[in-house]
PAZAPA-4460 file (N, C-alpha, C; in steps of 0.05 Angstrom, whole numbers, plus 32768, in hexadecimal, padded with zeros to 4 digits):
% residues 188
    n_x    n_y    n_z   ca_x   ca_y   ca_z    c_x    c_y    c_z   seq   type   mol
   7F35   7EAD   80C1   7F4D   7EA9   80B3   7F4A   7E96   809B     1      X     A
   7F3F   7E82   80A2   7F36   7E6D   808A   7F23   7E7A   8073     2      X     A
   7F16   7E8E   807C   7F0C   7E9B   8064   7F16   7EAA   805B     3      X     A
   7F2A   7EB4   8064   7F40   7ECA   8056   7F50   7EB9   803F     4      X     A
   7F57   7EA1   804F   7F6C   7E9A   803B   7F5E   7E89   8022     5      X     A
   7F3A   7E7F   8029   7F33   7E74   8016   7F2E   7E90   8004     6      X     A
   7F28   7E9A   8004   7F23   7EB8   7FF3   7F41   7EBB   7FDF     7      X     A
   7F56   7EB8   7FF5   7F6E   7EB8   7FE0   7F69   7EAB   7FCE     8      X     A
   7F6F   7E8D   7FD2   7F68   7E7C   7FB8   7F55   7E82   7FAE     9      X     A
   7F40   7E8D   7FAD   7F28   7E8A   7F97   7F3F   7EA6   7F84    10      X     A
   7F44   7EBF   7F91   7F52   7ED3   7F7F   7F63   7EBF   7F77    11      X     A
   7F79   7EB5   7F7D   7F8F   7EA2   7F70   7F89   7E98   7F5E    12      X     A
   7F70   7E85   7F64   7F67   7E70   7F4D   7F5B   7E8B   7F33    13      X     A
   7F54   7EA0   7F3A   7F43   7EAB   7F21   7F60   7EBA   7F0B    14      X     A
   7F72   7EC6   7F1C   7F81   7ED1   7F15   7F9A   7EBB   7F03    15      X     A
   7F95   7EA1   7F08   7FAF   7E8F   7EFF   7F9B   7E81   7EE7    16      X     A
   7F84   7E89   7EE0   7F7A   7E83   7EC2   7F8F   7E7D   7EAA    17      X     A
   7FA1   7E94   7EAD   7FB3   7E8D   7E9E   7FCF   7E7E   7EA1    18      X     A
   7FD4   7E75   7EB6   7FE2   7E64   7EBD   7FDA   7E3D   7EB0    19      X     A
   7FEC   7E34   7EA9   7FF0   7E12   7EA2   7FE0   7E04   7EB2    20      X     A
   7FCA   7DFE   7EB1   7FBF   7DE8   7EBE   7FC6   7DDC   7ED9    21      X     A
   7FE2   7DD2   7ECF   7FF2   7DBE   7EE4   8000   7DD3   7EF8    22      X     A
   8004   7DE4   7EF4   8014   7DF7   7F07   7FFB   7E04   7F19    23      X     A
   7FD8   7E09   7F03   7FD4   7E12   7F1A   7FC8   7E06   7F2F    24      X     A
   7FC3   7DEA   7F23   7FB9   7DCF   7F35   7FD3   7DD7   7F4C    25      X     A
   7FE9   7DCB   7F4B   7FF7   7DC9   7F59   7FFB   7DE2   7F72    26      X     A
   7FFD   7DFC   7F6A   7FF9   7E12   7F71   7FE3   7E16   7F89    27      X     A
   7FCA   7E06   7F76   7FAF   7E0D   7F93   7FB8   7DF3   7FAB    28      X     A
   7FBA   7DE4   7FA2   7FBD   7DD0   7FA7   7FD5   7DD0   7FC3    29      X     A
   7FE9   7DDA   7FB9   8002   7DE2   7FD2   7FE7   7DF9   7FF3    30      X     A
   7FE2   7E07   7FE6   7FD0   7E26   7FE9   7FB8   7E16   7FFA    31      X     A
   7FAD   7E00   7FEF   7F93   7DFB   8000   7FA2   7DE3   8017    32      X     A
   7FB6   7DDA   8014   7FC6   7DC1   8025   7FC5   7DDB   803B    33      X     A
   7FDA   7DF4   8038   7FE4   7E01   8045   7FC4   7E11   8055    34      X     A
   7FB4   7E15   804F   7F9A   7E1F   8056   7F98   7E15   8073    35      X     A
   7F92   7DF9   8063   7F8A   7DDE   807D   7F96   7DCC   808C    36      X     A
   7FB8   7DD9   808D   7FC4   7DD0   809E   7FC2   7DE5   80BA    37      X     A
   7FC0   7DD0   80CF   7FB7   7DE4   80EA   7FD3   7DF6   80F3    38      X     A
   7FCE   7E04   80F8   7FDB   7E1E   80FD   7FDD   7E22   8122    39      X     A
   7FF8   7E30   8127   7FF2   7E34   8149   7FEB   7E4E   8148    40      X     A
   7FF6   7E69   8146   7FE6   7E82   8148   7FDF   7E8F   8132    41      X     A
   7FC1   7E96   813E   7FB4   7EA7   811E   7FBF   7EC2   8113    42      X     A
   7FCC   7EC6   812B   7FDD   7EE1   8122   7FF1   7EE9   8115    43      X     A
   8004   7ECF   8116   8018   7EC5   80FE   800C   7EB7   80E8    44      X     A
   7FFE   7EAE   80E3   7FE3   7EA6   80CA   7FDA   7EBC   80BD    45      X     A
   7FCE   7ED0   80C6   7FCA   7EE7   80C2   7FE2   7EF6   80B8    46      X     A
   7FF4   7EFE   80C1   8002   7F0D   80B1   8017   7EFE   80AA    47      X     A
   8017   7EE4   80A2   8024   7ED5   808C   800E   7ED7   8074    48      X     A
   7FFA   7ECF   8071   7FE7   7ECF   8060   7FE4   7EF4   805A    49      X     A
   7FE8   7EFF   8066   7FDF   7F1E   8053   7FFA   7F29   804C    50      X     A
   8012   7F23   8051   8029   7F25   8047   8035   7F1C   8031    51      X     A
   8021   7EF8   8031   8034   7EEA   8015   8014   7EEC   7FFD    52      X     A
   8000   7EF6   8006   7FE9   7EF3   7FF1   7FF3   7F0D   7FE2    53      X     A
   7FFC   7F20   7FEC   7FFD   7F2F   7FCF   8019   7F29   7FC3    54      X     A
   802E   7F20   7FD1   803B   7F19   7FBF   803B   7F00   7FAA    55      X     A
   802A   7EEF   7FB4   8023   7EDB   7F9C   8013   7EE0   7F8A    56      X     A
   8008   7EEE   7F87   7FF0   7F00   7F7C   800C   7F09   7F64    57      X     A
   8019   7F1A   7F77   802D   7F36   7F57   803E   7F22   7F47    58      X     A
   8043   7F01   7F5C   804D   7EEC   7F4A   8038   7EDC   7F39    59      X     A
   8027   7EE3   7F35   800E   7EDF   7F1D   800D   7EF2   7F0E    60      X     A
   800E   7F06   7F10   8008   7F21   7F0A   8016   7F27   7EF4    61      X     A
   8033   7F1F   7EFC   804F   7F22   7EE9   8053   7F02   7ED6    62      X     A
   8048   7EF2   7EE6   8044   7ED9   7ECB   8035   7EE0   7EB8    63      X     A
   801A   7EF4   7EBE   8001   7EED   7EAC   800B   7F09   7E9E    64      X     A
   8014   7F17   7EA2   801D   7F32   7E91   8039   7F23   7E80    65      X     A
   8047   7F17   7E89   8060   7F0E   7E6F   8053   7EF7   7E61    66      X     A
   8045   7EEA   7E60   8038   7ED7   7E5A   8020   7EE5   7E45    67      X     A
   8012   7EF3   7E45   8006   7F0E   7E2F   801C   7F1F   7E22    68      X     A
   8033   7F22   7E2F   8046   7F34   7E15   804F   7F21   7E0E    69      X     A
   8059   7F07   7E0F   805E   7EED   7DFF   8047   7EEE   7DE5    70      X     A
   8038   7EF1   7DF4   801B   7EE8   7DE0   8020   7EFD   7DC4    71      X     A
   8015   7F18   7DCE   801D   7F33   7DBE   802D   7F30   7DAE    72      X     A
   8047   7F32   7DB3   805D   7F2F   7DA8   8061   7F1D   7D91    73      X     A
   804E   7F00   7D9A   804C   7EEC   7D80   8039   7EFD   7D70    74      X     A
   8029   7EFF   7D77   8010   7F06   7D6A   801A   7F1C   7D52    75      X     A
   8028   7F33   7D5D   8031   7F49   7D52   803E   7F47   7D35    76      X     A
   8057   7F3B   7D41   8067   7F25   7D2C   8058   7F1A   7D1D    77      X     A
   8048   7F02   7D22   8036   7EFB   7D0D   802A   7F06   7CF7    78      X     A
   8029   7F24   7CFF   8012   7F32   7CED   8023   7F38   7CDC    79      X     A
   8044   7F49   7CEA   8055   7F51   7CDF   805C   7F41   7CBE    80      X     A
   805E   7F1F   7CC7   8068   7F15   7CB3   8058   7F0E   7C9E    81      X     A
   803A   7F18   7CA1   8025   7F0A   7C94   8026   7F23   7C88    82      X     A
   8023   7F41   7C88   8026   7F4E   7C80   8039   7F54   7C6B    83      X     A
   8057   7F4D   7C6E   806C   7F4C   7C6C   8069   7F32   7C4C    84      X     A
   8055   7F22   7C4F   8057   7F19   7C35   803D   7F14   7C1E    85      X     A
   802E   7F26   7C2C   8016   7F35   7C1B   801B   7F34   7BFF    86      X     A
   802F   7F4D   7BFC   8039   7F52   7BDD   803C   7F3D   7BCD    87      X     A
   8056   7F2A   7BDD   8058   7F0E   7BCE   8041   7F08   7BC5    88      X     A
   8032   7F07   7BD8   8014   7EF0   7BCF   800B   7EFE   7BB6    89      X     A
   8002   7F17   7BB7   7FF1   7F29   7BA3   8000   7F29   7B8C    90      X     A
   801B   7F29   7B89   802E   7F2A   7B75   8022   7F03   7B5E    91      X     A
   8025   7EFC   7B7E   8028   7ED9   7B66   8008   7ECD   7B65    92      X     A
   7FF5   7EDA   7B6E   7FDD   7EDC   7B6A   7FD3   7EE6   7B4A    93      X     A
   7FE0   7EF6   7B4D   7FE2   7F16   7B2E   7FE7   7F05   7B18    94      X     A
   8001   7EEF   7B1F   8010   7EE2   7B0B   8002   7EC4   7B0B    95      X     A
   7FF5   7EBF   7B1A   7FE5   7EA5   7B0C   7FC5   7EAE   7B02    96      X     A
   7FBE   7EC4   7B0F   7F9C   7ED2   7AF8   7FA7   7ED9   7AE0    97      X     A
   7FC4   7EEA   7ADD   7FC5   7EEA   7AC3   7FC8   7EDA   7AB3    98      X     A
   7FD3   7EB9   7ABA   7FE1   7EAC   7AA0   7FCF   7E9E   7A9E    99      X     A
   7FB4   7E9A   7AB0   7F99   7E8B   7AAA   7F8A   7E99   7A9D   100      X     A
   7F89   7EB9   7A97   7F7D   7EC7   7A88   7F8A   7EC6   7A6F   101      X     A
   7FA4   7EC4   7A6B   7FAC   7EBF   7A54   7F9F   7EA5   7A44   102      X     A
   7FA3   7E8F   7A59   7FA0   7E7A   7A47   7F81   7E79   7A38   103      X     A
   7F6C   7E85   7A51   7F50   7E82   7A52   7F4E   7E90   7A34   104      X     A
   7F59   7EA8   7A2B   7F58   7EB1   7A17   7F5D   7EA2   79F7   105      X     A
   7F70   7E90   79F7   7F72   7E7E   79E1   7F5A   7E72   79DB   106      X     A
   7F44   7E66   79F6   7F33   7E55   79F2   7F1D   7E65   79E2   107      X     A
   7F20   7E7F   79E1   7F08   7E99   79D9   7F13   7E95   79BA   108      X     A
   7F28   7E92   79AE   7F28   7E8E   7993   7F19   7E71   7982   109      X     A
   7F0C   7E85   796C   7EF7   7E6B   7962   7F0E   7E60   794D   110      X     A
   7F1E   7E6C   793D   7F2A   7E56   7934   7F42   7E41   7932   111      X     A
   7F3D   7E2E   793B   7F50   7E18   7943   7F6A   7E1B   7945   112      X     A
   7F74   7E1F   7931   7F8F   7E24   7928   7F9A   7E3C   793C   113      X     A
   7F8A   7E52   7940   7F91   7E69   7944   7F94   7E59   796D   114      X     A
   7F81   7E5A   796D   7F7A   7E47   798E   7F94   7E3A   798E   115      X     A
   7F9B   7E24   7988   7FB3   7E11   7982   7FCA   7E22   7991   116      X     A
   7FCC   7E32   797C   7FEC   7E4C   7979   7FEA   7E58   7992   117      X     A
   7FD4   7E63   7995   7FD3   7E70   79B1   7FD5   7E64   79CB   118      X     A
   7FC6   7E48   79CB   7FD3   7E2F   79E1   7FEC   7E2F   79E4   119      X     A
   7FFA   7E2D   79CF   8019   7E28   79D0   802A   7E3E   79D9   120      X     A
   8025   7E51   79CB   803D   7E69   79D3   803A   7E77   79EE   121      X     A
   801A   7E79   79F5   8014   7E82   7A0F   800E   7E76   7A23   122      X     A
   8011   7E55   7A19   8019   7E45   7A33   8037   7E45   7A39   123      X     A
   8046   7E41   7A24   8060   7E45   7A30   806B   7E5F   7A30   124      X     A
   8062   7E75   7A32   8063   7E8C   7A3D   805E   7E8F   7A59   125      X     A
   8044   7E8B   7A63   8039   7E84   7A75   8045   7E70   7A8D   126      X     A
   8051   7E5B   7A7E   805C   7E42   7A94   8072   7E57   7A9C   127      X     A
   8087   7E5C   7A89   8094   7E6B   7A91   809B   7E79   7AAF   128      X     A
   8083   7E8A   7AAE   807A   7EA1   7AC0   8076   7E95   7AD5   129      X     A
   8061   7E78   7AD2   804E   7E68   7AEB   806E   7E59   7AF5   130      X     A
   8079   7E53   7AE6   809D   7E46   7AEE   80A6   7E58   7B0C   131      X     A
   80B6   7E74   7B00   80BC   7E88   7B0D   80A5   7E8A   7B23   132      X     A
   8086   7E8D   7B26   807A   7E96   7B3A   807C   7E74   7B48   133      X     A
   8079   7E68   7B47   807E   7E4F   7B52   8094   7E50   7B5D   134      X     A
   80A9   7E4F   7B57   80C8   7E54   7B65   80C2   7E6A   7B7D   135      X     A
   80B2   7E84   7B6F   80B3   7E97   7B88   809A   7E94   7BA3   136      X     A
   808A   7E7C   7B93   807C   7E6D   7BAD   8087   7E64   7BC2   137      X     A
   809C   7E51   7BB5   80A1   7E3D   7BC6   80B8   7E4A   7BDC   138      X     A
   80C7   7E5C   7BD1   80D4   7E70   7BE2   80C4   7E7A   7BF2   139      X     A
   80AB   7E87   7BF3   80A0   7E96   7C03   8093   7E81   7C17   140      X     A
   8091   7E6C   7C0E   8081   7E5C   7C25   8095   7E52   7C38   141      X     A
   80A8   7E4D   7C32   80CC   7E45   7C42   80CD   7E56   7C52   142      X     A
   80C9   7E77   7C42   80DA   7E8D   7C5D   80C5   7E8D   7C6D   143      X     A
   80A4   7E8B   7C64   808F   7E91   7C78   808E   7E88   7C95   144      X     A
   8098   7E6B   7C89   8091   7E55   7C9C   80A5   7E55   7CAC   145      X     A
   80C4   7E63   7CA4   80DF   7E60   7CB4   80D5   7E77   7CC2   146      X     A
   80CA   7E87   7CBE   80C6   7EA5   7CCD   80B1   7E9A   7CE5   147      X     A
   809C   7E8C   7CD9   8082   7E8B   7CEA   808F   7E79   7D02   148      X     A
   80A4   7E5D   7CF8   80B1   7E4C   7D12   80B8   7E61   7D26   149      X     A
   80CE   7E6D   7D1A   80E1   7E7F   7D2D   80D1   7E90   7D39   150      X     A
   80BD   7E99   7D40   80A9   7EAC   7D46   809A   7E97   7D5D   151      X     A
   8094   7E7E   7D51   808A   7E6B   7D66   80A2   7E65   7D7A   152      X     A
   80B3   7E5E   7D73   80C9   7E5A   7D8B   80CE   7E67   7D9A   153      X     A
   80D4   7E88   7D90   80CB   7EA1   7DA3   80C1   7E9F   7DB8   154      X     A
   80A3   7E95   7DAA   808A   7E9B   7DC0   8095   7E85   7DD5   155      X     A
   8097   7E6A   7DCE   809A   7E54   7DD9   80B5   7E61   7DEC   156      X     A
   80C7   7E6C   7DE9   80D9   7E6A   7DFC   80D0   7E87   7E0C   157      X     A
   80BE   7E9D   7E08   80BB   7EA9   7E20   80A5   7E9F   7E25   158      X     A
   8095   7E9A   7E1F   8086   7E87   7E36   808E   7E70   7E52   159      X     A
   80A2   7E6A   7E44   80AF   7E50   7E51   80BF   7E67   7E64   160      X     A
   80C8   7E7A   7E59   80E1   7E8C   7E70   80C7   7E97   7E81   161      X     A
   80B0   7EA3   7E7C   8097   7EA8   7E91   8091   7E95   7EA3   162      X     A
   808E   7E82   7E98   807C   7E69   7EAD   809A   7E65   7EC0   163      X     A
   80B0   7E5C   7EB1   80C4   7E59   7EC4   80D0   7E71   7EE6   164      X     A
   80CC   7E7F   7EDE   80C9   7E99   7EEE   80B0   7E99   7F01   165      X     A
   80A1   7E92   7EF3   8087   7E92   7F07   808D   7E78   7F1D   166      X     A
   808B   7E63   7F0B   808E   7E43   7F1D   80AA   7E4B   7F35   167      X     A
   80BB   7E58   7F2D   80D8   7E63   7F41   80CC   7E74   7F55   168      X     A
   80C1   7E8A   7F4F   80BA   7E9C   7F61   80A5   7E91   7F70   169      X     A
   808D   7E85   7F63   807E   7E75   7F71   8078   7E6C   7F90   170      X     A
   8095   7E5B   7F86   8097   7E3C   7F94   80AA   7E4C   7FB0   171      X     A
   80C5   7E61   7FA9   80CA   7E6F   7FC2   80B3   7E7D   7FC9   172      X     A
   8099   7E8D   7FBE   808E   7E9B   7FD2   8081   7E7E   7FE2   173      X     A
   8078   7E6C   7FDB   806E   7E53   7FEB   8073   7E4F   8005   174      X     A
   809C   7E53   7FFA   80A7   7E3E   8013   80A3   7E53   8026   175      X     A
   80AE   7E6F   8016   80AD   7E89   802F   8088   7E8F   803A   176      X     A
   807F   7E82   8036   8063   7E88   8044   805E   7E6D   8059   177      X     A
   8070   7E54   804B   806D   7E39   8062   807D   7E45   8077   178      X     A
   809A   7E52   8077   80A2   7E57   8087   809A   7E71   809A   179      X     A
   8086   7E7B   808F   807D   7E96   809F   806B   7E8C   80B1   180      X     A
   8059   7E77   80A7   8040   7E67   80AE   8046   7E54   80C4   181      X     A
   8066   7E48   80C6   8075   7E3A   80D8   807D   7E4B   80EE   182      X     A
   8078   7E64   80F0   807F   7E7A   8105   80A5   7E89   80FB   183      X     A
   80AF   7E7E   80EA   80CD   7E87   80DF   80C6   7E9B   80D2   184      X     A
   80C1   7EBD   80E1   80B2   7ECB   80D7   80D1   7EDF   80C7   185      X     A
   80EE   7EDE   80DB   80FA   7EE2   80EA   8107   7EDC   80C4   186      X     A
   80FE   7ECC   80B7   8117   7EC4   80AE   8103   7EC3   808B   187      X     A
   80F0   7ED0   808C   80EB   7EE1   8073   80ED   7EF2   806F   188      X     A
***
């Protein structure tokens, strides 16, 4: 029996990889107390233990699968919004190679005067432009970052609704396996 149920935990422990640290400390930790507490018949041990191992198992099972579509889901989104402002970039990319090509061009005139005129009119042509793409920077980095938060909070609150679900279901399959393990077979 003791090797049955140490076998559980080793599956438990491999399968709760993705589980919080602290939950799954706590988790083996309940699991190996309950191991090595002495028991009166092995036959109620026995089919308490093959009754509640697979259901604590499908309560991993279903943490570690919403806990990966949490993940997905960010991930997805992410790409979505990164995608989503590509153009922007290439657009105000376009608009600062061109007005440095402009200017680079004044420096190609050999005579002074002419150089001079061309500094002037196609720098302030140019600022102009670098003005407007600047404005449409700083907009795009605002919505990026309001998009990329809200996408993190997302994740952050189904994760938090996963782990919560899990630590709930958990903790009743626990008690319902202390109490199966206590012989209250009657009353799972």
């Amino acid at each position: 029996m003791l090797f049955k149920a140490l076998s559980f935990l080793l599956v438990i422990s491999s399968v709760l990889a993705e589980v919080p640290s602290e939950a799954r400390l706590n988790t083996e930790r309940v699991l190996l107390d309950m191991m090595l507490m002495p028991r009166g018949d092995p036959a109620v041990d026995s089919y308490c233990w093959g009754r509640y191992t697979p259901i604590m198992k499908e309560i991993i099972d279903v943490f570690e699968a919403e806990s990966k579509q949490c993940q997905t889901d960010f991930d997805l989104s992410n790409i979505a919004i990164i995608e989503k402002y590509n153009g922007t970039r290439v657009n105000i990319t376009a608009t600062a190679k061109a007005s440095c090509t402009a200017l680079k061009q004044c420096d190609n005139l050999t005579d002074q005067l002419e150089s001079f005129n061309c500094f002037g009119t196609t720098g302030r042509d140019q600022s102009q432009k670098l003005t407007v793409m600047s404005g449409e920077s700083l907009a795009a980095a605002i919505s990026l970052d309001e998009e990329i938060r809200s996408i993190t909070t997302i994740q952050s609150l189904c994760t938090e609704r996963a782990y919560t679900r899990y630590s709930n279901d958990n903790s009743q399959a626990l008690k319902d396996l202390t109490e199966c393990l206590n012989g209250n077979i009657a009353a799972v």
